[in-house]
Backbone as a ProteinNet text record, in pm:
[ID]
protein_1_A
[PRIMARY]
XXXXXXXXXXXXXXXXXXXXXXXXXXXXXXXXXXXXXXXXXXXXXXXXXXXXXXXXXXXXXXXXXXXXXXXXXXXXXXXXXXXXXXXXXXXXXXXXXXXXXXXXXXXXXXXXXXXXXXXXXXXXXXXXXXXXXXXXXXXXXXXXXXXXXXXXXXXXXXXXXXX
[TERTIARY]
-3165.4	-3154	-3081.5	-2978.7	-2916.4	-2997.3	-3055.2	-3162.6	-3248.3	-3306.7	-3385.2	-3415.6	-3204.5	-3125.1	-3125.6	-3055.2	-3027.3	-3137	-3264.8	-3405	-3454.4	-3445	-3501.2	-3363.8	-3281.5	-3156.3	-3187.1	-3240.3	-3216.5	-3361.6	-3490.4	-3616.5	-3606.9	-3496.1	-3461.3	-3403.5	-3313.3	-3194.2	-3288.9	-3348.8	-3421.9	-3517.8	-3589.8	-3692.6	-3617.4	-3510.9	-3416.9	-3431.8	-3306.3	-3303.6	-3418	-3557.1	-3678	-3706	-3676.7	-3687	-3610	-3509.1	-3375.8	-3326.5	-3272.9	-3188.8	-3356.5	-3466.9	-3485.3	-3571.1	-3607.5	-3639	-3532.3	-3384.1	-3288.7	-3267.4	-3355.1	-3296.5	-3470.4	-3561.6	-3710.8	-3700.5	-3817	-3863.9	-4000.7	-3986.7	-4103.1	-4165.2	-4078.9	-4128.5	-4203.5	-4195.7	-4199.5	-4066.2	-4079.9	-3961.7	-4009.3	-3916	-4018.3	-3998.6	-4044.4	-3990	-3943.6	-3798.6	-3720.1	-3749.3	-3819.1	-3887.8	-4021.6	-4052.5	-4174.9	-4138.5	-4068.2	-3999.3	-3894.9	-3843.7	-3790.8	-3864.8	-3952.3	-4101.3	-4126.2	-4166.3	-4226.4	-4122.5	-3965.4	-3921.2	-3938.8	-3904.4	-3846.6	-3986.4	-4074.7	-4223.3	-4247.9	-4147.8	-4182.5	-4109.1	-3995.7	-3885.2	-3886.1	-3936.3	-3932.3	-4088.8	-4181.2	-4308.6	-4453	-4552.6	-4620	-4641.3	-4570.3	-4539.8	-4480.5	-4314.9	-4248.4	-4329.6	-4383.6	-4447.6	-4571	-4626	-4720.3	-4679.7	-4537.6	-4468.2	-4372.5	-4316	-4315.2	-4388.4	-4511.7	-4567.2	-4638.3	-4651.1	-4697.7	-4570.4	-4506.6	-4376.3	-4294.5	-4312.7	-4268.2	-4424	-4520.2	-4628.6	-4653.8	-4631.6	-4587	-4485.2	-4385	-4279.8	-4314.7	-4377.4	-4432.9	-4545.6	-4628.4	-4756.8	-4695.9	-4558.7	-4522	-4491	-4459.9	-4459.5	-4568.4	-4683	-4770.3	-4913.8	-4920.1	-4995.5	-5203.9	-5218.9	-5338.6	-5440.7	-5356.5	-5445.8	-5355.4	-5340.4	-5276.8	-5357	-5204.5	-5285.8	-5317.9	-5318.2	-5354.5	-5200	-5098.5	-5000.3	-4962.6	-4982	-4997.6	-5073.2	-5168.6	-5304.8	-5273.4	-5246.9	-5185.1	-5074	-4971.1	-4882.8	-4905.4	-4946.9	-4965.3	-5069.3	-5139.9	-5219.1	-5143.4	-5025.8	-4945.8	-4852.1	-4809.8	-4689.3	-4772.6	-4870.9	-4912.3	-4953.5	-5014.7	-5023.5	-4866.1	-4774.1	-4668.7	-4593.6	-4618.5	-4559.8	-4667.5	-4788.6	-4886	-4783	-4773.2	-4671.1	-4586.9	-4476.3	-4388.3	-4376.1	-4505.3	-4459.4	-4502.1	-4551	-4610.9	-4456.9	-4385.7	-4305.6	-4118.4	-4074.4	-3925.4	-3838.4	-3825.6	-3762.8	-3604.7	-3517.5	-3443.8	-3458.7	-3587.3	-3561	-3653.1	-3585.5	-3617.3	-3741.2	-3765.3	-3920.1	-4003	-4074	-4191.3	-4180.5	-4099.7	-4092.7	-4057.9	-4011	-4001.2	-4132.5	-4220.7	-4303.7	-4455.4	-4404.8	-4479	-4478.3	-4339.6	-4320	-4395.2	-4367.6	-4406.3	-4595.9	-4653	-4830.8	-4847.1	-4791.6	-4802.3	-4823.8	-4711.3	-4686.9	-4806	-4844.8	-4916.3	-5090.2	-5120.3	-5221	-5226.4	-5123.8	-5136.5	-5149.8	-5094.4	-5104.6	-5226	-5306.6	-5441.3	-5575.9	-5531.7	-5614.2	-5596.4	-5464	-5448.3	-5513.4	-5508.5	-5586.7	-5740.8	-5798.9	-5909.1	-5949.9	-5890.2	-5895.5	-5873.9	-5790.3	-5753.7	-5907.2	-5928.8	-6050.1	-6183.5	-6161.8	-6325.3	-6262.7	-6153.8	-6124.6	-6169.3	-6139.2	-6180.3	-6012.3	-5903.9	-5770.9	-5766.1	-5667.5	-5642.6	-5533.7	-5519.1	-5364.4	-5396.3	-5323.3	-5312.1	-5295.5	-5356.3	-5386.5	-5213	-5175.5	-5068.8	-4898.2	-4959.5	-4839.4	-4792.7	-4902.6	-4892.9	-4835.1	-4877.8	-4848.5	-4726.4	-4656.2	-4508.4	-4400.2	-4424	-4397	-4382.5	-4478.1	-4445.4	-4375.5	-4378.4	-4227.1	-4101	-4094.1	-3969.2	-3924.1	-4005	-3924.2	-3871.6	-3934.9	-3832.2	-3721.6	-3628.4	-3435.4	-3488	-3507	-3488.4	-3501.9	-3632.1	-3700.5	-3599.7	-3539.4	-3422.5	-3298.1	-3245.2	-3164.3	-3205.5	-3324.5	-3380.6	-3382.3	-3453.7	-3494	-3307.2	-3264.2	-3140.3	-3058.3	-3093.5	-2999.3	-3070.1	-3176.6	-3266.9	-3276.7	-3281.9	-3251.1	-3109.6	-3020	-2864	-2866.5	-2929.8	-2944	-2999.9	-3090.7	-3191.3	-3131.5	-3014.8	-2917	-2826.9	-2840.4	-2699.7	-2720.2	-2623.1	-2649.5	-2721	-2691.2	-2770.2	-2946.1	-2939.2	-3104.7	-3183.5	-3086.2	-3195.3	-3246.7	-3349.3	-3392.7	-3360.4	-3340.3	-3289.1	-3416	-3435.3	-3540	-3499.7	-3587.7	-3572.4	-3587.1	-3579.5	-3703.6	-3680.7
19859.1	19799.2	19665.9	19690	19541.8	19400.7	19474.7	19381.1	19328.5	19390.5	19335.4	19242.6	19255.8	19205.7	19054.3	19089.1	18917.8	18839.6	18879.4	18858.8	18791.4	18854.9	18821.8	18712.5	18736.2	18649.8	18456.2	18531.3	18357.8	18305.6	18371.3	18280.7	18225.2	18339.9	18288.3	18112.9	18110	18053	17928.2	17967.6	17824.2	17756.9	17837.8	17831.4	17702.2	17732	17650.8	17527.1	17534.8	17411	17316.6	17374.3	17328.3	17216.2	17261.3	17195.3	17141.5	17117	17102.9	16979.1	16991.7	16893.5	16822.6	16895.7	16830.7	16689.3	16702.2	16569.5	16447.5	16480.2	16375.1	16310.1	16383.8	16361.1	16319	16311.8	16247.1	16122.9	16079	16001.4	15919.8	15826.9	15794.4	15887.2	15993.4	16083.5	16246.7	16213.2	16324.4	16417.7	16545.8	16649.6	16761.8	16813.2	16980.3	17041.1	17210.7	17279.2	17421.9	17443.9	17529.6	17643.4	17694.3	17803.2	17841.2	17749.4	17804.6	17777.6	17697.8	17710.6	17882.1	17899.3	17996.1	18213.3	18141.9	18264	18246.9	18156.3	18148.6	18181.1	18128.1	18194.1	18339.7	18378.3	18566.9	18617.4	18517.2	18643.9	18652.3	18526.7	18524	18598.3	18664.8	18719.5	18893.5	18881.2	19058.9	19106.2	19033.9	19112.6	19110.9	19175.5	19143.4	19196	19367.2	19341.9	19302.8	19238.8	19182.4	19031.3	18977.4	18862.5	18858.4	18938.9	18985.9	18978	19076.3	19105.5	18947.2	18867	18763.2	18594.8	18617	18500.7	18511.7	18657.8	18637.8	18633.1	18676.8	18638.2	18510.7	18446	18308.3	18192.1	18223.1	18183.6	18166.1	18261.4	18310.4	18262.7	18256	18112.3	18003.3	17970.6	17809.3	17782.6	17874.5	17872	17865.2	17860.6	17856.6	17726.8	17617.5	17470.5	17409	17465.6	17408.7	17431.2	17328.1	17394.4	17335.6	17248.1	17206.4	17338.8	17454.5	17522.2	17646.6	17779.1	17880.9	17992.2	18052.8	18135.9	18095.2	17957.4	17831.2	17896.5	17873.4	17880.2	18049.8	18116.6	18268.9	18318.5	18272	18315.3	18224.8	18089.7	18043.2	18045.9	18083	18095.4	18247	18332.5	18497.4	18498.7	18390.7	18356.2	18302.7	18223.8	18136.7	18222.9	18298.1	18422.9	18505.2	18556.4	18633.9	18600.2	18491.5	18399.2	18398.2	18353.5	18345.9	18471.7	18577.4	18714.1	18751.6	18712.6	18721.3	18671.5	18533.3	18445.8	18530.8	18570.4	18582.8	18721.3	18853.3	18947.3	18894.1	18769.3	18758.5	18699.1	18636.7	18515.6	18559.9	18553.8	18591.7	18525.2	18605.6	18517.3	18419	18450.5	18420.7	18236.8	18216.1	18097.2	18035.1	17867	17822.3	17692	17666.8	17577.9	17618.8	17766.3	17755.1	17819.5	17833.5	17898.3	17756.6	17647	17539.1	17498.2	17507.9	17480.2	17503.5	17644.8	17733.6	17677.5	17671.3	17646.1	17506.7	17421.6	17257.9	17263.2	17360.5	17324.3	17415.9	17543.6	17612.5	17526	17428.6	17329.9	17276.8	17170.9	17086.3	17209.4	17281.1	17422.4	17425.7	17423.1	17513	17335.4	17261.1	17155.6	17105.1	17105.9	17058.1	17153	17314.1	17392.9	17340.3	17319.6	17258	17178.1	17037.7	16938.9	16960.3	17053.4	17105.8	17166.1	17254.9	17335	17297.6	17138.5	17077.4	16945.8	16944.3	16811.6	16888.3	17015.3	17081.9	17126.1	17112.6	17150.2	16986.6	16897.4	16783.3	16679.5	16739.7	16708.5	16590.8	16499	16451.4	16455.3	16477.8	16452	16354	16306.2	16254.3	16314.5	16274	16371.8	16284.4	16170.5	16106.1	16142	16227.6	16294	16457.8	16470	16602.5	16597.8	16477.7	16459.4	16432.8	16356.1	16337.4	16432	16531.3	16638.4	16723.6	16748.2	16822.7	16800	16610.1	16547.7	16592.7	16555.1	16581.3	16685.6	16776.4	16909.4	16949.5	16916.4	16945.9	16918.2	16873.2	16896	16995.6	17022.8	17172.4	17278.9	17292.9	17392.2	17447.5	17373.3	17406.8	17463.3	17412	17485.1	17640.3	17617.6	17733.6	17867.6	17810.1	17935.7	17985.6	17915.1	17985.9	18040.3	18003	18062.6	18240	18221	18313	18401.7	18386.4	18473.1	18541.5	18477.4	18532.2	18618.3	18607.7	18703.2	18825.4	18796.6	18942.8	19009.4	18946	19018.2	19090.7	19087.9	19147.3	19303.7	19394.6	19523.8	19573.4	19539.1	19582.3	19541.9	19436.4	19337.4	19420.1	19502.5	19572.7	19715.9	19719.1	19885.1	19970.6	20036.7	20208.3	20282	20323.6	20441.7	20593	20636.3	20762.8	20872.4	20954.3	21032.2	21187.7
-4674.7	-4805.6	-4797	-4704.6	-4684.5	-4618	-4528	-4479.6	-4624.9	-4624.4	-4815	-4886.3	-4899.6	-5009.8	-4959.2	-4821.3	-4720.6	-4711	-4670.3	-4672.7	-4800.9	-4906	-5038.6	-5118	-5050.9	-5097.3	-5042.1	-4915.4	-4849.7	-4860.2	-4881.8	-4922.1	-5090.9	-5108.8	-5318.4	-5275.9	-5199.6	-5192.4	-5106.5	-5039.8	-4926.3	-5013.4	-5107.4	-5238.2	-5341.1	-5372.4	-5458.7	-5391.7	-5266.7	-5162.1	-5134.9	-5126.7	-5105.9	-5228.9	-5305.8	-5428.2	-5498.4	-5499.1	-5559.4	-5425.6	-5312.5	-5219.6	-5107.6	-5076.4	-4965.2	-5029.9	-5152	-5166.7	-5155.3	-5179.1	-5128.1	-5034.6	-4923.9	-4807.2	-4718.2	-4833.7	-4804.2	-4726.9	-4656.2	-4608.8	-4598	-4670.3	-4772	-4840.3	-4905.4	-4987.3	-4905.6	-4764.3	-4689	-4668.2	-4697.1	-4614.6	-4569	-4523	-4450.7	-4560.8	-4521.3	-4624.8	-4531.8	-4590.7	-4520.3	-4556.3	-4640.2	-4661.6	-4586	-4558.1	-4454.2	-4320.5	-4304.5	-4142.3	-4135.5	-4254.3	-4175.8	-4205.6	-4275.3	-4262.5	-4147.1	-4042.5	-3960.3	-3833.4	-3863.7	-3771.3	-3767.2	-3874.7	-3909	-3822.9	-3862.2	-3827.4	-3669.3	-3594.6	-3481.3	-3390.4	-3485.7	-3415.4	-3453	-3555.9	-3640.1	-3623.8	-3594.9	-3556	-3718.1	-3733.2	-3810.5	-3946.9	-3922.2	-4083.3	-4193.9	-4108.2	-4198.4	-4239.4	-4132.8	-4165.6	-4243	-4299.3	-4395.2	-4515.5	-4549.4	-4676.8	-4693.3	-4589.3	-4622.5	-4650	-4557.9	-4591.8	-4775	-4777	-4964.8	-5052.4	-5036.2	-5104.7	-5113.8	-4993.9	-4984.4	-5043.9	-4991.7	-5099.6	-5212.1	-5256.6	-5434.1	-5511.4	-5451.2	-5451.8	-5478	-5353	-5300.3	-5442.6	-5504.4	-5542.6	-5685.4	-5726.8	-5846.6	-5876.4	-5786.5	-5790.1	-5739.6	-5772.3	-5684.7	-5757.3	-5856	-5999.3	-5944.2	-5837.5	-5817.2	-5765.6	-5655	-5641.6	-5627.5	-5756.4	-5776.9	-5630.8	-5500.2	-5433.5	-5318.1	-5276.6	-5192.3	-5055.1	-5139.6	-5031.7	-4988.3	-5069.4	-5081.7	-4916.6	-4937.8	-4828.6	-4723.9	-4764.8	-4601	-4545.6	-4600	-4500.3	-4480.9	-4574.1	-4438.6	-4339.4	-4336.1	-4225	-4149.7	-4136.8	-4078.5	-4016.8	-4085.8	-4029.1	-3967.2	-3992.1	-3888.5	-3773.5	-3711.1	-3645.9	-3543.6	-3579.7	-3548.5	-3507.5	-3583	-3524.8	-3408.3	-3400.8	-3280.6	-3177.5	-3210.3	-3042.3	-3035.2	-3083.9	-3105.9	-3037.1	-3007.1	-2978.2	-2821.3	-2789.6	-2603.4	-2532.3	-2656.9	-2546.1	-2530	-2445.9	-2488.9	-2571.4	-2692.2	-2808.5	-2798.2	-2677.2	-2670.7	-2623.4	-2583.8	-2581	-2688.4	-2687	-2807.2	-2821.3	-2669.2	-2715.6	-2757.6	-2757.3	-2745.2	-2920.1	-2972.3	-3124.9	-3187.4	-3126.3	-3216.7	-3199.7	-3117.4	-3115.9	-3187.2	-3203	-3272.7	-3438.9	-3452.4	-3615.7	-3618.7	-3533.9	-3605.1	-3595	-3478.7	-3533.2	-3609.2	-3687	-3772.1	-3924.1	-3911.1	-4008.6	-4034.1	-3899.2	-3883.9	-3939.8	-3858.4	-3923.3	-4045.8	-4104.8	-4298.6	-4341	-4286.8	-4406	-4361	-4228.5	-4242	-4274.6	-4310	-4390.3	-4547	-4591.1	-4739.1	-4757	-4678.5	-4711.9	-4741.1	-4665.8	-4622.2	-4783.1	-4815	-4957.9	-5051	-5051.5	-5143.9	-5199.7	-5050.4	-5069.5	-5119.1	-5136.2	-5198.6	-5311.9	-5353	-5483.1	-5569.7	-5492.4	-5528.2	-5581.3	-5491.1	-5497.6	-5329.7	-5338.9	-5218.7	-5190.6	-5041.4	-4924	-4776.2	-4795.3	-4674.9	-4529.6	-4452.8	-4335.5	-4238.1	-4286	-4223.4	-4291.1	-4422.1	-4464.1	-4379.1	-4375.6	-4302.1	-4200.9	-4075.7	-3946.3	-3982.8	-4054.6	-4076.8	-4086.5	-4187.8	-4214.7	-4128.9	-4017	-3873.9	-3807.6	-3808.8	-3694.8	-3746.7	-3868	-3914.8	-3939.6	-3930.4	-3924.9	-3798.6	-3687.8	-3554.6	-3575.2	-3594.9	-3611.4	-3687.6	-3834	-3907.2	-3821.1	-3761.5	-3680.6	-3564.8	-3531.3	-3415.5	-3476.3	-3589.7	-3598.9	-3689.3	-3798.6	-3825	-3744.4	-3675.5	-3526	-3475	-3429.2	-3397.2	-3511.5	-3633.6	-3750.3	-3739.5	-3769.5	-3803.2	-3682.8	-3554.6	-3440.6	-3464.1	-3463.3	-3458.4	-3589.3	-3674.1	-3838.5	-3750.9	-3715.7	-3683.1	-3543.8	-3489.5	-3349.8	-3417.1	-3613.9	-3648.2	-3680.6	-3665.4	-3687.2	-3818.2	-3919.1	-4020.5	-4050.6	-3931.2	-3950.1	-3837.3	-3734	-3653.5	-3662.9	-3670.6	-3682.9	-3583.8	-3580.6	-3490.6	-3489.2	-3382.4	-3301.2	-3375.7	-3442	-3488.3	-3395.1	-3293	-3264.1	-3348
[MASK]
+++++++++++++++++++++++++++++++++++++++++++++++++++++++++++++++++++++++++++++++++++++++++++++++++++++++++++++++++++++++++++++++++++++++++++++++++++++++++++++++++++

């Protein structure tokens, strides 16, 4: 239950931040978004069903500021997290390139399926905003991934073997 709480506490809380501080800190109007960097950590570190129950939940979020296509971010980032809990069960999580790595073409993935879904809706994005958006999230992505690893090393975040 505590797990849950912390879980549903900090995509509430990264959800806010996303919207509220990272446009301050934009670059020509580009920022990441710390809510889907850190879905993508959790899913790469906790495996595929949590990353299921979170990429629609953090979607659903995302899909509430995001009035051009309702459902759009819903379906791609649990395509995105699952994806990521795929890597995530081949590589040893303790180290940290190949999950920063993971997160930034995950990025670069969902925002060039968006564009994709956005241009037959008959909406436009820039395919050079996107690419931006991926660079600049590497600093986030690094410290994400290690926040989000050391959460899920803590006793109440790990599950116990029943037999």
């Amino acid at each position: 239950m505590k797990k849950i709480f912390t879980v549903s506490f900090l995509i509430i809380a990264l959800m806010i931040l996303d919207n509220a501080l990272m446009p301050f800190i934009s670059i020509k109007g580009v920022y990441p978004s710390l809510l889907f960097l850190f879905v993508i950590c959790y899913s790469i570190v906790n495996g595929s069903k949590s990353a299921v129950i979170l990429g629609i939940f953090s979607g659903l979020l995302q899909d509430i500021y995001f009035i051009d296509g309702v459902g759009i971010n819903m379906l791609l980032n649990m395509i995105m997290c699952l994806i990521a809990a795929q890597i995530g069960s081949t590589i040893f999580k303790d180290k940290i390139i190949i999950p920063v790595l993971t997160c930034i073409l995950l990025m670069l993935l969902k925002g060039i399926l968006m564009l994709i879904v956005l241009y037959i809706l008959g909406n436009h994005v820039y395919l050079k905003v996107i690419l931006y958006r991926s660079i600049y999230s590497i600093p986030f992505s690094i410290f994400m991934y290690r926040i989000v690893y050391k959460l899920c090393e803590r006793p109440f975040m790990v599950k116990n073997w029943r037999f």
